[in-house]
N, C-alpha and C positions, 0 to 999 in steps of 0.2 A: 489592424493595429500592429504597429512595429515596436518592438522590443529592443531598447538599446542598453549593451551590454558594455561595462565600464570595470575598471579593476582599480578597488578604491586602495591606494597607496596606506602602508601601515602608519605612516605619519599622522594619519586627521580619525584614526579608530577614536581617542579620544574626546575627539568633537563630537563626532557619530553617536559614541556611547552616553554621551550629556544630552545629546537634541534627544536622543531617545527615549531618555528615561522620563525628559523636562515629558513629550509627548503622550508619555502612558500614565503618567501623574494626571495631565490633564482629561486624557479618557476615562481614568478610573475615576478621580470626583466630579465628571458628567453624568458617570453610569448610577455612582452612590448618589447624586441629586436626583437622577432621575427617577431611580427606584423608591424613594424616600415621597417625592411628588408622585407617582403613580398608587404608591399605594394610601393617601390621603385625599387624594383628589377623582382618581382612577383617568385622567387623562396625561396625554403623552408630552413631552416639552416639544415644540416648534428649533428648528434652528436658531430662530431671531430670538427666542426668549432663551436660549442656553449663550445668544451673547450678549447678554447681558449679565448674567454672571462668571463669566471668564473675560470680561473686559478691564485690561489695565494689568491682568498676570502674566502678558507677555515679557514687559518690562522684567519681572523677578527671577521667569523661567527662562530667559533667554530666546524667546521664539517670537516671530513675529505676527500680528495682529490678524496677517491671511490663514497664517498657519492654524492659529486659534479657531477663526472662522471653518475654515474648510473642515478641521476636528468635529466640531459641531456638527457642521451639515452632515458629517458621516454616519455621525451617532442619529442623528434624526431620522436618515435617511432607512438604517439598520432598525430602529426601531420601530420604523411605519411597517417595514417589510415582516418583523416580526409578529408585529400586531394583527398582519393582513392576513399573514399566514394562519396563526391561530385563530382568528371570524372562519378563516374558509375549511379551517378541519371543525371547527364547533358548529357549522354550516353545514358541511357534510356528515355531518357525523349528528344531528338534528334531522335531517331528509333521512338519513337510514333508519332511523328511531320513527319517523313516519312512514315511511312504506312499510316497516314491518308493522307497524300498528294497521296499516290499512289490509295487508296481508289477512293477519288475525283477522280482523272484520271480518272482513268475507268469509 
C-alpha cells in the first residue's frame, strides 16, 4: 500500500473542519442507534439496515450518499470485529473453565 502525502493549503481547513464534524455526527448517531438496538434486540445492525436510516441526511449534512454509505459499512464492519473478538475471549475463556474442571476431575 502507498501512502500519498499532500499538504492541505490553510484556505479549505474550513471545509475540512465542517466534512468533519458533518462525519462524526453521523458515526456518533450510528453508534447511539446501534447501542440502543443491541441492547433490546441483542443483535448487531448490518450495513444495509444502517442505510436506511441515514438515508436522505446527506443532503442536511453536506456529504454525499457514498460517504454515508461507506460510514456504515465501517461501523458494521468495527462491530462484527468486536463482536468476534468478544465470542472468542468468552470462548477461550469457557475452554479454560473446562479444562480446569477436567483437571479437578481427575
Amino acid at each position: 500500500m502507498k501512502t500519498l502525502k499532500l499538504r492541505i493549503k490553510d484556505k479549505h481547513t474550513d471545509q475540512l473542519n465542517r466534512i468533519s464534524g458533518s462525519v462524526n455526527f453521523v458515526w456518533n448517531y450510528i453508534n447511539a442507534l446501534c447501542f440502543e438496538h443491541l441492547k433490546r434486540t441483542g443483535k448487531y445492525f448490518s450495513a444495509y439496515d444502517l442505510n436506511q436510516y441515514t438515508k436522505g441526511s446527506g443532503e442536511y449534512l453536506g456529504l454525499h450518499s457514498q460517504t454515508l454509505q461507506a460510514i456504515n459499512e465501517t461501523h458494521a464492519k468495527a462491530s462484527e470485529a468486536v463482536h468476534f473478538l468478544y465470542f472468542c475471549i468468552v470462548s477461550s475463556v469457557c475452554e479454560l473453565v473446562l479444562i480446569r474442571a477436567r483437571i479437578n476431575i481427575r
